[in-house]
C-alpha positions as CSV (number, residue, x, y, z in Angstrom):
1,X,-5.7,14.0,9.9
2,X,-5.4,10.6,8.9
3,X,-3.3,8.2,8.5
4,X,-2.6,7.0,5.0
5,X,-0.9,4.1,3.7
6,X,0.5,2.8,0.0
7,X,0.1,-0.7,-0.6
8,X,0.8,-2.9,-3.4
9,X,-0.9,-6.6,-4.2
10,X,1.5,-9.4,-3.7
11,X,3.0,-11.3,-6.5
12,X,-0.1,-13.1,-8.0
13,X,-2.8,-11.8,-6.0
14,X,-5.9,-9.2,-7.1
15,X,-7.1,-7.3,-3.9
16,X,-10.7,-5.3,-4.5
17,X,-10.2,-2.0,-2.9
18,X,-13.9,-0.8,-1.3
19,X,-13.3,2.8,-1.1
20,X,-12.4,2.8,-5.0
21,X,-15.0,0.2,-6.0
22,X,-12.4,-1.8,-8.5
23,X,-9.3,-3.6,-7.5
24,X,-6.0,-2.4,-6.7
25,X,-3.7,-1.5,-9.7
26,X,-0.1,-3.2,-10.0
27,X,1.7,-0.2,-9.3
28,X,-0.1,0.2,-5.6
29,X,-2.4,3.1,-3.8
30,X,-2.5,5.3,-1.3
31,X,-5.2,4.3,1.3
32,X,-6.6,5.3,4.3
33,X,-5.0,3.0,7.0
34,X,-7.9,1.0,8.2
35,X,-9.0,-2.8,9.6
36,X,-9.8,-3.8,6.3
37,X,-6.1,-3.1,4.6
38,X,-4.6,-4.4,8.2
39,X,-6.3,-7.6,7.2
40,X,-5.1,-8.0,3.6
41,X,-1.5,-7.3,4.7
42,X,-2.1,-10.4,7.4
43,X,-3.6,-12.1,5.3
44,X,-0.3,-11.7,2.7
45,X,-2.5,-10.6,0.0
46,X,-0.5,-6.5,-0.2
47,X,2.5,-5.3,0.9
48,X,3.5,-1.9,2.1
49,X,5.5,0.5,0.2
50,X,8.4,2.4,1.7
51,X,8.9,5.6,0.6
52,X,12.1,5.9,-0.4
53,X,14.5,7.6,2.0
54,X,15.7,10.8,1.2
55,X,19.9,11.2,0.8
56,X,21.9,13.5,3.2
57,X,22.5,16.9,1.4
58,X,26.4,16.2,0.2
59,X,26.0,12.5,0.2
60,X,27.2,11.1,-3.6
């Protein structure tokens, strides 16, 4: 399997995505993790999104 990634552009930045053939929406994408994101996210042009984590059953 592999691994997959969500990023989102930075703050004033459009990032092409390859694999899509356009560029990255706003709201972010799951990608495959490869050089080519690894690079962006150096580079400062994405970020990575979290996934949120999930609340202990009981918690308020």
């Amino acid at each position: 399997m592999s691994n997959r990634i969500t990023v989102v552009p930075a703050a004033g930045r459009v990032v092409p995505d390859p694999e899509a053939g356009d560029l990255l929406p706003a709201a972010g994408r799951d990608v495959l993790d490869s050089a080519w994101w690894r690079r962006r996210l150096a580079d400062g042009d994405i970020t990575l999104k979290t996934a949120k984590a999930a609340k202990p059953q009981g918690a308020k």
